[in-house]
matplotlib code that plots the C-alpha trace (Angstrom):
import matplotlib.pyplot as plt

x = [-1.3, 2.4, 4.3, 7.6, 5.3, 2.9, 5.8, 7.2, 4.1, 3.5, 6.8, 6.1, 3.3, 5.0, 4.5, 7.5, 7.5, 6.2, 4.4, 4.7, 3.9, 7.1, 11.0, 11.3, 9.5, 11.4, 13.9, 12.7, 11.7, 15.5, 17.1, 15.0, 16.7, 13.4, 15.1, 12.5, 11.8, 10.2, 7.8, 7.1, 3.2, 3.4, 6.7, 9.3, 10.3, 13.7, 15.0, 15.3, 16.6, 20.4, 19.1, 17.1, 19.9, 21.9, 19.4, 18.7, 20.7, 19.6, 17.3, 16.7, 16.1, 13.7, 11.4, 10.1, 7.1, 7.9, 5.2, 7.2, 10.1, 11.8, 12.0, 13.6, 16.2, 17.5, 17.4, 18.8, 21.8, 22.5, 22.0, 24.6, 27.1, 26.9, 26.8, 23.9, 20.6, 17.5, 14.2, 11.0, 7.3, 5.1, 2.1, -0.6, -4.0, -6.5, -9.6, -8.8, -7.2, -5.4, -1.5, -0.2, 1.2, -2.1, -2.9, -2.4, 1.3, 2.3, 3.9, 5.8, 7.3, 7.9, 9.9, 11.5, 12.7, 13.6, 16.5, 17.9, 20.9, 20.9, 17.0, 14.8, 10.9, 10.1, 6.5, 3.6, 0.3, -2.5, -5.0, -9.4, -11.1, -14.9, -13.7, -15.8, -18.8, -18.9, -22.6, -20.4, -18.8, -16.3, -13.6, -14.2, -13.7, -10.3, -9.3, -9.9, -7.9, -5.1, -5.7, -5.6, -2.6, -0.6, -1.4, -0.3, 2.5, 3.6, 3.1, 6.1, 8.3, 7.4, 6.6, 7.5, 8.1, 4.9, 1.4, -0.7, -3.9, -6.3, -6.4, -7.9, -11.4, -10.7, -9.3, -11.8, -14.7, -13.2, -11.0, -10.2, -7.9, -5.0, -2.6, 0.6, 0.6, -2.1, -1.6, -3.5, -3.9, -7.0, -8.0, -4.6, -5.7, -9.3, -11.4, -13.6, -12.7, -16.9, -20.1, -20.9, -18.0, -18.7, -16.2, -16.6, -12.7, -12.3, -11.4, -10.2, -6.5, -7.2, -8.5, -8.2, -8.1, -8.2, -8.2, -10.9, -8.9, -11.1, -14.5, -17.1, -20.2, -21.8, -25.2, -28.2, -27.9, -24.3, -22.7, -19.5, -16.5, -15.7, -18.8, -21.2, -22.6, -24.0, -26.0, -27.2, -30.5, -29.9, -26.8, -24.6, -21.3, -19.2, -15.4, -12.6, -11.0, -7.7, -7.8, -8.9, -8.6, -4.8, -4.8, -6.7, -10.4, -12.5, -13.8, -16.7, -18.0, -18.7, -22.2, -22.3, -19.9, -20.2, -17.4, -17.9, -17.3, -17.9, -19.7, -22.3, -22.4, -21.7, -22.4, -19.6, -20.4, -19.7, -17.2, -13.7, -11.0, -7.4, -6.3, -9.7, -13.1, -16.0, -18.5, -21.3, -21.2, -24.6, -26.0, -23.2, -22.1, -19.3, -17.4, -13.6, -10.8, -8.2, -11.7, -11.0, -13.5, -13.0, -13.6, -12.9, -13.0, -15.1, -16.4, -18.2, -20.9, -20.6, -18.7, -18.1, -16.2, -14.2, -17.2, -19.6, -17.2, -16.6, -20.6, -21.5, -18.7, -19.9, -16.6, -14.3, -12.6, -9.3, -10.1, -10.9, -7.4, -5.2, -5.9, -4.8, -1.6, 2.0, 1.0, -1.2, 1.3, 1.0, 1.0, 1.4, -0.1, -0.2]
y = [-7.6, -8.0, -6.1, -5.2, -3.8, -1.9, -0.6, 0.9, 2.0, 3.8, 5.6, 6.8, 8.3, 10.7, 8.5, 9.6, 6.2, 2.9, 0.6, -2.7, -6.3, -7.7, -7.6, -9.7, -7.7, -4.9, -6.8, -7.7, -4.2, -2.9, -5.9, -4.6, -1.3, 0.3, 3.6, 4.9, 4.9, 1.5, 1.5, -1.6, -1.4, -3.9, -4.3, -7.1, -9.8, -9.4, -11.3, -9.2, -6.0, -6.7, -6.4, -3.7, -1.7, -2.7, -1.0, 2.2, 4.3, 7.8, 7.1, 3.2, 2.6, -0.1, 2.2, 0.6, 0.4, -0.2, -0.4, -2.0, -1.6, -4.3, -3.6, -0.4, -1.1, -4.1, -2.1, 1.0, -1.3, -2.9, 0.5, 1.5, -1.3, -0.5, 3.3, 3.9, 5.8, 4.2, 6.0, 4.8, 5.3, 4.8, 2.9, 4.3, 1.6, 4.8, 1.6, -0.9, -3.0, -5.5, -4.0, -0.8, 1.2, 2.8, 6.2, 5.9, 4.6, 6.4, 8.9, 6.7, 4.7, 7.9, 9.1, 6.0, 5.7, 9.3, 8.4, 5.8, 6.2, 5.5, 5.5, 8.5, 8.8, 10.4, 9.7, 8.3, 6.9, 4.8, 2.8, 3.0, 0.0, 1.0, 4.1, 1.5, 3.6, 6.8, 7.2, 5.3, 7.9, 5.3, 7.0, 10.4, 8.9, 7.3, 10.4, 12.6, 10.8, 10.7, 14.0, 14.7, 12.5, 14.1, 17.7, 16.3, 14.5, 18.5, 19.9, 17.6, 19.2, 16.4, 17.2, 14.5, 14.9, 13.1, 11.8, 9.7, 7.5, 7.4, 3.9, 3.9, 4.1, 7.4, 8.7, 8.8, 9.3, 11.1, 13.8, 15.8, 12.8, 13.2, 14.7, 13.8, 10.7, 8.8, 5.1, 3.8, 0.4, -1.3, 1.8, 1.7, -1.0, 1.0, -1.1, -0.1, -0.6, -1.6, -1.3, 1.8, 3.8, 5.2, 6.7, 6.7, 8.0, 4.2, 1.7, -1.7, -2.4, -6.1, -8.5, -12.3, -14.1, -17.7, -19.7, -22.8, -25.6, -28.8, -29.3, -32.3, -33.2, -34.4, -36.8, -35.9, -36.7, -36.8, -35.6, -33.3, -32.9, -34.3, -35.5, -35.1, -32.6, -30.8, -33.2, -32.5, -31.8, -32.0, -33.3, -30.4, -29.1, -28.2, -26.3, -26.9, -23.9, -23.9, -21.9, -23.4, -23.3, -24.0, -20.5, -18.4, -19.3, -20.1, -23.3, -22.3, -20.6, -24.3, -24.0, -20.7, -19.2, -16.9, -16.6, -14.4, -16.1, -14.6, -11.2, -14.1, -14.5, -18.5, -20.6, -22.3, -26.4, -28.7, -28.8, -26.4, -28.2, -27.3, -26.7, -26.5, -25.4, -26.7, -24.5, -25.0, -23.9, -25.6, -22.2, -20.4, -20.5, -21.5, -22.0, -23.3, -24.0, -21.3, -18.9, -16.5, -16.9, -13.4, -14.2, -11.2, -8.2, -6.6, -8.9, -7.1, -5.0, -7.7, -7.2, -9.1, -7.2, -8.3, -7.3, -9.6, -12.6, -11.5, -10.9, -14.6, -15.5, -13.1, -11.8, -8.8, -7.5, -7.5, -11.7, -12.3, -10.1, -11.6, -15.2, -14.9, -17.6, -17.1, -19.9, -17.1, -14.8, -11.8, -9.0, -5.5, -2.8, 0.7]
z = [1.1, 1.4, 4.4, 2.2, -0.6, 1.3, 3.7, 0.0, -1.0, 2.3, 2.1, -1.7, -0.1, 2.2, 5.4, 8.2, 10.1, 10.2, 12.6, 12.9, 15.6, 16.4, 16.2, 12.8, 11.0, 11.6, 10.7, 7.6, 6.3, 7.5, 5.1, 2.1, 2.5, 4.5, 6.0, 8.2, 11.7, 12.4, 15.4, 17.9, 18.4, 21.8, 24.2, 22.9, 24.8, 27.1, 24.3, 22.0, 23.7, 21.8, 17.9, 19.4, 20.3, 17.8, 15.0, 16.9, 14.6, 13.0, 10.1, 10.9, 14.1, 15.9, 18.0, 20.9, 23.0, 26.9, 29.7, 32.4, 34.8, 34.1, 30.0, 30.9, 32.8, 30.8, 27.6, 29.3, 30.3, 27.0, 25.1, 27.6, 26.6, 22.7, 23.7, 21.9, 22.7, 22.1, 21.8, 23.0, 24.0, 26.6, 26.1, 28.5, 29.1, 29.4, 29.3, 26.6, 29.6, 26.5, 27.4, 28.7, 31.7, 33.6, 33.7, 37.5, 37.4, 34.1, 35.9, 38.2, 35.0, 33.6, 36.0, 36.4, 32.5, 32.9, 35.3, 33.3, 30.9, 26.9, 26.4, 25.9, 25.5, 22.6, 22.9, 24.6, 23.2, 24.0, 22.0, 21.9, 22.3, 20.6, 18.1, 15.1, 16.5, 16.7, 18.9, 21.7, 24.5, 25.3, 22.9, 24.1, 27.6, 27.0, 25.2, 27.9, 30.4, 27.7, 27.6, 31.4, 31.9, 29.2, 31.2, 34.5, 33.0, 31.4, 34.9, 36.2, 33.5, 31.0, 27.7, 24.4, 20.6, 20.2, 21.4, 19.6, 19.9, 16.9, 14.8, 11.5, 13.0, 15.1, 12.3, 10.5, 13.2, 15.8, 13.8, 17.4, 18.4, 15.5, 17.8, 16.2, 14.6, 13.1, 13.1, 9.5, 9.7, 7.8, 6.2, 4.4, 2.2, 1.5, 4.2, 6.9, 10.2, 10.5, 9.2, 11.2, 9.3, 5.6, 3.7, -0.3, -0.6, 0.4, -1.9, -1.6, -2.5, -2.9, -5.7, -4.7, -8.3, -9.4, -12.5, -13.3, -12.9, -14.0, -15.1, -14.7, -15.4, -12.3, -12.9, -10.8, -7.2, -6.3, -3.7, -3.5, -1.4, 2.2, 3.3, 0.7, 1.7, -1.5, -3.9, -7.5, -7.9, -11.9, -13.8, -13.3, -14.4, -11.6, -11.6, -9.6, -8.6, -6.7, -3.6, -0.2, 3.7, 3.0, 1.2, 3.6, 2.2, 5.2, 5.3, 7.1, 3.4, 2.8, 0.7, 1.1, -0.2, -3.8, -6.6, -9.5, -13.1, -16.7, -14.3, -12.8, -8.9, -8.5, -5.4, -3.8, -3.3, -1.0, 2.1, 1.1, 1.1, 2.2, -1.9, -3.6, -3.8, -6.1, -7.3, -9.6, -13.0, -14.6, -15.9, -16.7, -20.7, -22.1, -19.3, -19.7, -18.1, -17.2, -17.1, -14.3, -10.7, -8.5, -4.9, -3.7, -6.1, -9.2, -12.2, -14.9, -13.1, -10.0, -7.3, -4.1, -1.2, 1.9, 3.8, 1.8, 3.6, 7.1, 7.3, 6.3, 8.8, 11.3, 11.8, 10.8, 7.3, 9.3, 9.9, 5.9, 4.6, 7.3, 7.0, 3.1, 3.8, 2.0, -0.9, -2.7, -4.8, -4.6, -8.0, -7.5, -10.0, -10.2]

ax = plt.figure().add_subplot(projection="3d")
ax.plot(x, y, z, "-o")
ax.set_aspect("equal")
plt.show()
């Protein structure tokens, strides 16, 4: 979707802080002027402690998440050296078992961090592993030994800004885990985090477009693409459209795949290709080049959604939105 664009969006919308993988992109939202607190979802490397400190300022800082010893201290001491304080939170592992302090040894790190100069925990949070489904007890289980910790953690004089756990699918199944924060991610861009969540406020942010490239007739029984794999059961007209695995279209939609042209759903043929895809055109009229194919989006009273993809893949919505590469530009409307 664009991480600069959304991050702008986001901030329009009232959002306080942001969340985000990794150092550079942190860094890349602060150089485009971003002037909200800018969360680190996992712990850094060691490596990256310096710029860390060196952007924890009021209004901009780099936020960062730290589960270990040894992160503390070396940020501690180079927050000390720049005489700045860093904030920070504690990432708890109540059951996902992916990263994360556990609940057993939170208090321990706690403590720990507590002692050391320059850095201050201004939150802790964990993360659910199965809150997609909202009949499974699993979320409720990881909550309550958030929950539990976070009441032992107060009894040893402990208490944060902030405590936060729900993803986009607890948000919207499991309303009693909002705490502080909610941390949107999917369902920013109007997707479900599954199959088992309905929401009709939910509408896709996204519309993958392309343009007919190059028409030919094809004469009954060729093949097409890499390997031939689709043959012509009558002389047909087939498009070239370009988009392909080089541009985040799954190869694996190879024959299967669907494209919408003039409001008609049209199969994809023959293997995908790193720049192009064929589909065939035959009963479709007056078809031309520069026509425009939707793959993922509405088409006159046709629509083919994110979902539609990831099911024929047997994978996720986050999978189909994430693999769209750098090549395809990107337009932004209102």
């Amino acid at each position: 979707h664009g991480m600069l664009e959304v991050a702008q969006a986001a901030i329009e919308a009232g959002v306080e802080r942001l969340g985000v993988a990794s150092v550079e992109e942190a860094l890349e939202l602060i150089k485009n002027n971003i002037k909200i607190p800018i969360q680190l979802l996992s712990q850094p490397p060691l490596s990256s402690v310096k710029t860390i400190v060196e952007n924890s300022i009021v209004n901009n800082s780099i936020i960062s998440t730290v589960y270990t010893e040894d992160f503390a201290k070396v940020l501690s001491n180079e927050a000390f050296k720049q005489n700045r304080e860093c904030l920070i939170h504690v990432k708890v592992d109540t059951g996902m078992h992916r990263v994360g302090i556990s609940t057993e040894n939170t208090i321990s790190l706690v403590k720990y961090i507590s002692s050391l100069p320059n850095i201050k925990i201004e939150g802790l949070f964990t993360h659910f592993a199965a809150a997609d489904d909202s009949e499974n007890p699993y979320t409720l289980l990881q909550f309550k030994r958030f929950i539990k910790l976070k009441e032992t953690l107060e009894k040893h004089n402990f208490n944060f800004r902030m405590y936060h756990c729900a993803n986009s699918a607890a948000t919207l199944n499991f309303p009693q885990t909002h705490m502080d924060i909610v941390r949107i991610g999917i369902a920013i861009y109007g997707l479900r985090p599954s199959e088992k969540i309905f929401s009709p406020k939910l509408k896709p942010a996204l519309s993958l477009k392309a343009k007919i490239s190059y028409l030919k007739e094809v004469e009954k029984g060729e093949g097409i693409s890499y390997g031939l794999t689709f043959k012509t059961n009558k002389k047909s007209l087939i498009a070239t459209i370009p988009i392909g695995y080089g541009d985040g279209y799954p190869r694996k939609l190879s024959n299967k795949g669907i494209v919408l042209v003039k409001g008609k759903r049209i199969p994809v043929v023959g293997n995908v290709t790193m720049d192009q895809i064929m589909i065939d055109v035959t009963d479709t009229d007056e078809v031309k080049i520069g026509d425009e194919v939707v793959i993922i989006g509405n088409q006159g009273s046709e629509k083919i959604e994110v979902n539609e993809l990831s099911k024929a893949l047997n994978t996720i919505d986050y999978e189909i939105v994430c693999g769209i590469t750098n090549r395809v530009p990107r337009i932004y409307v209102d």
